[in-house]
TINUKE-429217 format. One record per residue: residue number from 1; x, y, z of N, C-alpha, C in turn. Coordinates in steps of 0.2 Angstrom, whole numbers, plus 5000, padded with zeros to 4 digits. Layout:
N
NUM,X,Y,Z,X,Y,Z,X,Y,Z
...
***
This chain:
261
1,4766,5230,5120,4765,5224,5116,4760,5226,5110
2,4756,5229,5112,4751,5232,5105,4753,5237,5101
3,4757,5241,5105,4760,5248,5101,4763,5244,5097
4,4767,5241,5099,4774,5236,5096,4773,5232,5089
5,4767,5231,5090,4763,5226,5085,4760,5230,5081
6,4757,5236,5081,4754,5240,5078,4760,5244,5071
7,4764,5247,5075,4768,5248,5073,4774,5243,5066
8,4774,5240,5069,4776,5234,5066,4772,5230,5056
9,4765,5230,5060,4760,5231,5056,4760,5237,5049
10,4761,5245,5053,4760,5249,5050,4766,5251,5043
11,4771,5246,5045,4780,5247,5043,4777,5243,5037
12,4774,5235,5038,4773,5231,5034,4769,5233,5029
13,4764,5238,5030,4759,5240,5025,4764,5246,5020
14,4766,5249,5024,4769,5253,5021,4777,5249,5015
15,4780,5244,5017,4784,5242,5015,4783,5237,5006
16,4776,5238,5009,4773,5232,5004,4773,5235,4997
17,4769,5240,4998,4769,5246,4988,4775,5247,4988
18,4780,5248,4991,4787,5249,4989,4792,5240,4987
19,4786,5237,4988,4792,5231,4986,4790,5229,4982
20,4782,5230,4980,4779,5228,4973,4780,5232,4968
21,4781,5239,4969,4785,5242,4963,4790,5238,4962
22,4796,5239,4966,4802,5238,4963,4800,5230,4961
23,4797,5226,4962,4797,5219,4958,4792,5222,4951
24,4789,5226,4950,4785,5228,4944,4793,5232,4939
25,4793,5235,4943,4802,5238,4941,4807,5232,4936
26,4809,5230,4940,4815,5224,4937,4810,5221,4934
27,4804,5219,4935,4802,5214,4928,4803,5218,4921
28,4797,5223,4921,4800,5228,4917,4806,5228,4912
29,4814,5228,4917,4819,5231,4915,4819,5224,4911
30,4817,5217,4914,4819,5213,4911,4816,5210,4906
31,4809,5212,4903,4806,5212,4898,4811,5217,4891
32,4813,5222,4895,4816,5226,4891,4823,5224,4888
33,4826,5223,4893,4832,5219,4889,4832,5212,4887
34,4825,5208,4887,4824,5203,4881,4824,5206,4876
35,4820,5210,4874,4817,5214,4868,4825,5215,4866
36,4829,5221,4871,4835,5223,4866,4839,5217,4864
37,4839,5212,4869,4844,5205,4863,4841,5202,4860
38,4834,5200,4858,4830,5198,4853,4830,5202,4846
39,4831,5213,4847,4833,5214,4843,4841,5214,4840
40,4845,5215,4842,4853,5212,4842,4851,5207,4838
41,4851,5202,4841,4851,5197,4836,4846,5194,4830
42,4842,5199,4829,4841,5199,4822,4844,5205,4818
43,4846,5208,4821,4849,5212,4816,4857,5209,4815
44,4859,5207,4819,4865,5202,4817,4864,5199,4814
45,4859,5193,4813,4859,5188,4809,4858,5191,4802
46,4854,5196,4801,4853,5201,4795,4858,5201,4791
47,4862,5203,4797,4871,5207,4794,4874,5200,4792
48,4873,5196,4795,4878,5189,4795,4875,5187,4789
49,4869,5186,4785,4866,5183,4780,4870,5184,4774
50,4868,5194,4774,4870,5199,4771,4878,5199,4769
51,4882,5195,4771,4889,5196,4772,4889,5190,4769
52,4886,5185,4772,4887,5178,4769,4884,5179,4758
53,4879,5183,4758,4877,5183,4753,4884,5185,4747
54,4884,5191,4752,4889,5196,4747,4898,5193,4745
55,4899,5189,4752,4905,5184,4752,4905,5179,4745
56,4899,5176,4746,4898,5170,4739,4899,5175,4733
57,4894,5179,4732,4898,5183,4725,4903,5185,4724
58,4907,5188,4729,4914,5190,4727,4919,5186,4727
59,4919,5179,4729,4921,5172,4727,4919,5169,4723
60,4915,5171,4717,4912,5167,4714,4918,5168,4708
61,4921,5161,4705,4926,5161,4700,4924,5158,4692
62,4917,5156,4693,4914,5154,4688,4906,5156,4688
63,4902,5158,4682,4898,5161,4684,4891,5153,4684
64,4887,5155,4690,4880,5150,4690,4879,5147,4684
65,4879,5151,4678,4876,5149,4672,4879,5149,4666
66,4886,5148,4668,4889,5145,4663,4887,5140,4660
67,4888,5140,4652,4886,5133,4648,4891,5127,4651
68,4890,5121,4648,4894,5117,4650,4901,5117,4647
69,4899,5118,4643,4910,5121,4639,4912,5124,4642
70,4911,5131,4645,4912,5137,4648,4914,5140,4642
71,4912,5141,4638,4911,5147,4631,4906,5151,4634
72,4904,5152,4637,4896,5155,4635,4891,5157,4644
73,4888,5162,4643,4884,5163,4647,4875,5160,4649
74,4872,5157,4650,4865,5157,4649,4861,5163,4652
75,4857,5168,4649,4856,5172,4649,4849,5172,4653
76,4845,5166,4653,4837,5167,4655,4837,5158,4656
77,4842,5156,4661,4840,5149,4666,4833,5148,4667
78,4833,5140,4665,4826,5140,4669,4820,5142,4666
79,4820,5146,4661,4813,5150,4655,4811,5146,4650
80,4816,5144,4645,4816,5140,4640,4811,5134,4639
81,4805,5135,4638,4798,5131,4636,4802,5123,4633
82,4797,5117,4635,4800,5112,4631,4799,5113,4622
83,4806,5111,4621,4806,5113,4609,4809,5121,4609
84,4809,5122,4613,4812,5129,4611,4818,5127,4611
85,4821,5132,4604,4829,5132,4600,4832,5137,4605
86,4837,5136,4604,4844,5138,4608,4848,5142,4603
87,4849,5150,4603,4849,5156,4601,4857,5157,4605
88,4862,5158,4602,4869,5158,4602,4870,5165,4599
89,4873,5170,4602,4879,5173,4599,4884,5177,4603
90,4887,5176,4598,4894,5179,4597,4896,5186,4599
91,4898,5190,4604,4900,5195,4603,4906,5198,4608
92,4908,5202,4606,4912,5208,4608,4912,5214,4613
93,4910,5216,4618,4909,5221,4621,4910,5228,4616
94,4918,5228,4614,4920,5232,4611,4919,5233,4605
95,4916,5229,4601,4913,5228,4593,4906,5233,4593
96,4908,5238,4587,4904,5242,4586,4899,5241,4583
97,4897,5234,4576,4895,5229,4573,4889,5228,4577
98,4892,5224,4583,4888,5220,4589,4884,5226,4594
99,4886,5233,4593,4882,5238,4597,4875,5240,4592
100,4878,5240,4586,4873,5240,4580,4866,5236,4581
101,4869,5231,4579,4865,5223,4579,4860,5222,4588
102,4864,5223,4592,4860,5225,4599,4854,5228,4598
103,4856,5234,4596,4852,5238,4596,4845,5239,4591
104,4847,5236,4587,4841,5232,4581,4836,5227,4585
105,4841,5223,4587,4837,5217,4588,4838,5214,4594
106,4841,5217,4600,4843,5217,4609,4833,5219,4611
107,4828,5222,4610,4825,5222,4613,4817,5215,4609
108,4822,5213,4606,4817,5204,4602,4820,5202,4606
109,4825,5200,4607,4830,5194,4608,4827,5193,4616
110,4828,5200,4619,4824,5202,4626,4818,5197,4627
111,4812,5201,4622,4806,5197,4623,4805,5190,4619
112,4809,5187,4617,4809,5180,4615,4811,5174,4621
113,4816,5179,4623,4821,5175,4630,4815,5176,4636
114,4813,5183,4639,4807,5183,4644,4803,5178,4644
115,4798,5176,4636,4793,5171,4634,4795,5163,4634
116,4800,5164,4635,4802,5156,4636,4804,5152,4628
117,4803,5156,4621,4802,5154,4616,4810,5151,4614
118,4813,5154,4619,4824,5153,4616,4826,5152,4622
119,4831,5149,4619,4835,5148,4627,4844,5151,4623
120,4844,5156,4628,4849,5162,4626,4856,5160,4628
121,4859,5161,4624,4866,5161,4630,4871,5165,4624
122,4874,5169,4629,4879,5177,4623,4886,5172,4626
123,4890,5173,4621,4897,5169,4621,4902,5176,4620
124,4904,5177,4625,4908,5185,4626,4916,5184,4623
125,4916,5187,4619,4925,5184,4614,4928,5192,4617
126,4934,5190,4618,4938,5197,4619,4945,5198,4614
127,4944,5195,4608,4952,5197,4604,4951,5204,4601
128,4947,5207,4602,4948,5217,4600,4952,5218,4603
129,4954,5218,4610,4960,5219,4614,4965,5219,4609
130,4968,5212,4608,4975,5214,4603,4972,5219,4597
131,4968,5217,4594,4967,5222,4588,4968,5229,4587
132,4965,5231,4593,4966,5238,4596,4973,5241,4599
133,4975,5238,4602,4984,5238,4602,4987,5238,4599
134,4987,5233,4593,4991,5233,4588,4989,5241,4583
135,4983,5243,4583,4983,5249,4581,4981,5255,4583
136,4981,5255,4589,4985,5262,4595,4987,5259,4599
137,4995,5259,4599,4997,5257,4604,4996,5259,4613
138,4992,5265,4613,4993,5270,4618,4987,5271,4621
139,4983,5266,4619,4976,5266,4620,4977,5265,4630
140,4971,5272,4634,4973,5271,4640,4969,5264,4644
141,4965,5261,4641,4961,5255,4645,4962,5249,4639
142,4970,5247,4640,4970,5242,4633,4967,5234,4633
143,4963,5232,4639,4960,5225,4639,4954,5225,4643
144,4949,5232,4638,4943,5232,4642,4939,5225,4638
145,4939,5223,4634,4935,5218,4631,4937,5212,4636
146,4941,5211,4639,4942,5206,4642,4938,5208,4648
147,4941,5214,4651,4937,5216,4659,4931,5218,4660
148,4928,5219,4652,4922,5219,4652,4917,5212,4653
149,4920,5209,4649,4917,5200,4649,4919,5198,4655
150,4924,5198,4658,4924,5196,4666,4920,5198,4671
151,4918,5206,4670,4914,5212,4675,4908,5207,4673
152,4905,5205,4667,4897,5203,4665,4897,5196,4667
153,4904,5192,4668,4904,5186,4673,4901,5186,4680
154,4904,5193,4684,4902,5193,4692,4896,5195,4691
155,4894,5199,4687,4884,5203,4685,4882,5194,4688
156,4882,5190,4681,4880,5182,4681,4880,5182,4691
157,4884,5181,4693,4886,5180,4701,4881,5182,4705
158,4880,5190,4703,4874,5193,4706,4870,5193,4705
159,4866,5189,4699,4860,5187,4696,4859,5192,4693
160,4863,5197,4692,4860,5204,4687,4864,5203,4678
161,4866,5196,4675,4870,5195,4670,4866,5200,4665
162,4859,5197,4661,4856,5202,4656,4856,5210,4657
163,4854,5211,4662,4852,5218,4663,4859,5222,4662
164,4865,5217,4664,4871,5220,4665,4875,5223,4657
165,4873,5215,4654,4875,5214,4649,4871,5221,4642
166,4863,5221,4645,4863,5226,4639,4864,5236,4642
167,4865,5235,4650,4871,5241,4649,4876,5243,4648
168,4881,5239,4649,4889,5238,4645,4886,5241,4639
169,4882,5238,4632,4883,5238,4627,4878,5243,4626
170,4876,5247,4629,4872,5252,4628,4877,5259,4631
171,4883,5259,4634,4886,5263,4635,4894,5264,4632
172,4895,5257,4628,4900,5257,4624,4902,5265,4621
173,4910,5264,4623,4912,5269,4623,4916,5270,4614
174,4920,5275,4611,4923,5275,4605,4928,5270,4605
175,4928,5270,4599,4933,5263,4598,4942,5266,4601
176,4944,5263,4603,4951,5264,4607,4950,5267,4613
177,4944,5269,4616,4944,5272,4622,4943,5267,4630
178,4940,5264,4626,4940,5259,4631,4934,5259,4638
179,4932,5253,4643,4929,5257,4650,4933,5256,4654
180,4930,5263,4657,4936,5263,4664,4932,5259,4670
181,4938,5258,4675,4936,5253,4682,4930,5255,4684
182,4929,5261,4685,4922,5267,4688,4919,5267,4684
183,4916,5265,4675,4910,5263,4673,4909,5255,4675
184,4914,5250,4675,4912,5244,4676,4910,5243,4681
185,4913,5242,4687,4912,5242,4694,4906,5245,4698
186,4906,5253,4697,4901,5256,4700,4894,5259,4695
187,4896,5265,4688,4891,5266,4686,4885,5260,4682
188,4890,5257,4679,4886,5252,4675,4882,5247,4679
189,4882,5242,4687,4883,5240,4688,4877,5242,4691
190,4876,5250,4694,4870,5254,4697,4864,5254,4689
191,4867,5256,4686,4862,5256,4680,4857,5251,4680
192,4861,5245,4680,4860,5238,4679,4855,5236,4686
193,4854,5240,4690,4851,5239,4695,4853,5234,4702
194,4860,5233,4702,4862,5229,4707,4865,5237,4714
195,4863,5233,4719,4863,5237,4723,4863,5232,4731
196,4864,5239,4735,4866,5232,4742,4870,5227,4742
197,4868,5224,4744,4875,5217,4744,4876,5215,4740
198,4872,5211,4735,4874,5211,4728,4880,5216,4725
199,4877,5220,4727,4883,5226,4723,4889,5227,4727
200,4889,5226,4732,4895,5225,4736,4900,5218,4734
201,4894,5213,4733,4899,5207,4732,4900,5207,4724
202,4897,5210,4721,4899,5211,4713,4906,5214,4711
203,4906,5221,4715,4913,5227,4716,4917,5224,4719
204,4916,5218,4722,4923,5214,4726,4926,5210,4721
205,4920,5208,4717,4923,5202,4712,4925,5205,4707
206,4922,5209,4705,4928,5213,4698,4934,5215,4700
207,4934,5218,4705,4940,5220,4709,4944,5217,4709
208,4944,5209,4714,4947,5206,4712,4949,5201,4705
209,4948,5203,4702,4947,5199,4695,4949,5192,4696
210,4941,5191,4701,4939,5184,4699,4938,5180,4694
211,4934,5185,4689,4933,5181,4683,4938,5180,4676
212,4942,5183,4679,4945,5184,4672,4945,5178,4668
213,4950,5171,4674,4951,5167,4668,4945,5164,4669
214,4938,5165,4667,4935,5162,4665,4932,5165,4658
215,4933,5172,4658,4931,5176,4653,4938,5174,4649
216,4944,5172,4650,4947,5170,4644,4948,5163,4639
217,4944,5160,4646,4943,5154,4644,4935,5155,4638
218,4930,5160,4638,4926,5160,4635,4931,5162,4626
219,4935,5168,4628,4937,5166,4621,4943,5162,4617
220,4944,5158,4625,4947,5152,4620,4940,5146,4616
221,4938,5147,4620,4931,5140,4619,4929,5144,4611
222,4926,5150,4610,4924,5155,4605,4929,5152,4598
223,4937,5152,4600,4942,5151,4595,4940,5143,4591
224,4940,5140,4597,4940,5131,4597,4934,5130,4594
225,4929,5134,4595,4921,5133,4590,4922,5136,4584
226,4925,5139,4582,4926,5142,4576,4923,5147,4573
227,4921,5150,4578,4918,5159,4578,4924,5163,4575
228,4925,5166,4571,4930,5170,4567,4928,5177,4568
229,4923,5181,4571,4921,5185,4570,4915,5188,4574
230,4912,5192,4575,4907,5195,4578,4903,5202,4577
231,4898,5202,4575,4893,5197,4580,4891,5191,4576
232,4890,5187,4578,4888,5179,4576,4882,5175,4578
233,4876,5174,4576,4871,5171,4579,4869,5164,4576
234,4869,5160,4580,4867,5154,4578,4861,5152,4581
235,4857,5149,4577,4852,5146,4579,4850,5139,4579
236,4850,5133,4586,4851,5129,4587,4858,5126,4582
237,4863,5129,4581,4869,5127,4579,4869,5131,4572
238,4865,5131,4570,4863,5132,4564,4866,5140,4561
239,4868,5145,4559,4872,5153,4558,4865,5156,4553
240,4864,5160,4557,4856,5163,4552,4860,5171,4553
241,4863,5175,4547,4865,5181,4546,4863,5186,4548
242,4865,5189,4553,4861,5196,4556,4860,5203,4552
243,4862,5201,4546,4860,5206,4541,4852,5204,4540
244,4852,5199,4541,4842,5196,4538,4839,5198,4541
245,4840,5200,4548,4834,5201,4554,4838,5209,4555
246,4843,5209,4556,4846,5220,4559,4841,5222,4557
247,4838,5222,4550,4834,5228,4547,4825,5227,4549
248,4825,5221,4550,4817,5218,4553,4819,5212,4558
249,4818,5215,4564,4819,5209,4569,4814,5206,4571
250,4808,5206,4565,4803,5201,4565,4803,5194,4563
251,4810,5195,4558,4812,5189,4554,4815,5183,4558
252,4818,5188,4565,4821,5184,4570,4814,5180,4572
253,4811,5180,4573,4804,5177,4576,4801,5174,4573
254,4802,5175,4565,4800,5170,4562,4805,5164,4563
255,4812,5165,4563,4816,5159,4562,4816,5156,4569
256,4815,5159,4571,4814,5155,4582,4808,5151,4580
257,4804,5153,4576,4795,5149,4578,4796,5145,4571
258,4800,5143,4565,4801,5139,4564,4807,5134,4566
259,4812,5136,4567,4816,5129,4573,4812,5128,4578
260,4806,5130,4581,4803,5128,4586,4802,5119,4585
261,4800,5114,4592,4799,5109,4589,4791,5107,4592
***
């Protein structure tokens, strides 16, 4: 009876660190595979954002900032101080005129739009297209001025419109050359700093040329306004000649800070 009991005893003692382990064991395992589905599921919902993000820009058929006519892009939402004038122009991707005048007075225009003193918005015309047709018929990218204004529509989609807008025109190609899918899509788009999903949902929307008819609705609205030509700036309605500021785009700042109200 005593051996039996001792015995018994000695089994229990023995039995016991081996059942505390394996309960130490599986909690363990089971703390571990919370961790691994708490991570799963933040990394899915990541993906799941990121998708959703990138889905909304490549469906995007009209951009955030369009004006209310649909002529026109706003270029700096949401900056424009109360009395600051409203800075209109006109331009062409593919106007050589309009690369000139950029390049004069794109880095004022810049810092007037940043400081809140203008409220911007570029109105993308694309009739160079026939122009250029009609005078090389054989031109290999014959409606980049259109797919360029459309491509600058999904930029707007991706929130990179300006950035986008002064690389297109800083890599303007020679006249009849045109740009091809692979600067619109990918290099210009990387220049411009859009990347990751944004850039994914951007490459989807050119691709699918989401935006076209809104970009050719920009230059129906351009015709109906009575823009003849390009480059074009208006200030508060008003057409102040970019030959007066091309040479000194100080003049530009004077004439902002007197429409000021």
């Amino acid at each position: 009876m005593s051996t039996s009991y001792e015995e018994r005893r000695r089994k229990a003692q023995a039995a016991a660190p081996r059942n505390n382990k394996g309960k130490v064991v599986a909690a363990a395992a089971l703390v571990a595979l919370l961790v691994l589905v708490a991570v799963g599921w933040a990394i899915w919902s990541q993906q799941s954002h990121k998708s959703e993000v990138a889905q909304k820009i490549a469906n995007a058929s009209t951009p955030p900032n369009a004006t209310a006519d649909g002529g026109g892009i706003v270029a700096n939402p949401g900056k424009a101080k109360a009395g600051a004038p409203t800075l209109v122009i006109y331009e062409d991707f593919q106007c050589p005129i309009c690369k000139q005048v950029e390049d004069a007075v794109g880095p004022t225009v810049t810092k007037l739009s940043d400081e809140g003193k203008i409220k911007l918005e570029y109105h993308l015309r694309s009739f160079l297209d026939e122009n250029i047709k009609r005078a090389m018929p054989t031109v290999p990218n014959p409606d980049s001025s259109l797919r360029s204004a459309a491509a600058a529509s999904c930029a707007d989609a991706a929130g990179s419109f300006k950035a986008y807008h002064d690389v297109v025109f800083k890599h303007q190609p020679e006249e009849g050359k045109g740009y091809t899918d692979q600067q619109l899509r990918v290099d210009l788009a990387q220049e411009a700093g859009l990347s990751g999903d944004a850039l994914d949902g951007f490459q989807s929307c050119v691709q699918d040329k989401k935006m076209t008819g809104f970009a050719t609705k920009m230059e129906q609205v351009g015709q109906q306004k009575g823009n003849t030509g390009t480059p074009q700036y208006l200030l508060n309605g008003k057409e102040i000649p970019f030959q007066t500021f091309a040479q000194d785009p100080a003049k530009l700042e004077q004439a902002v800070a007197a429409a000021t109200k």
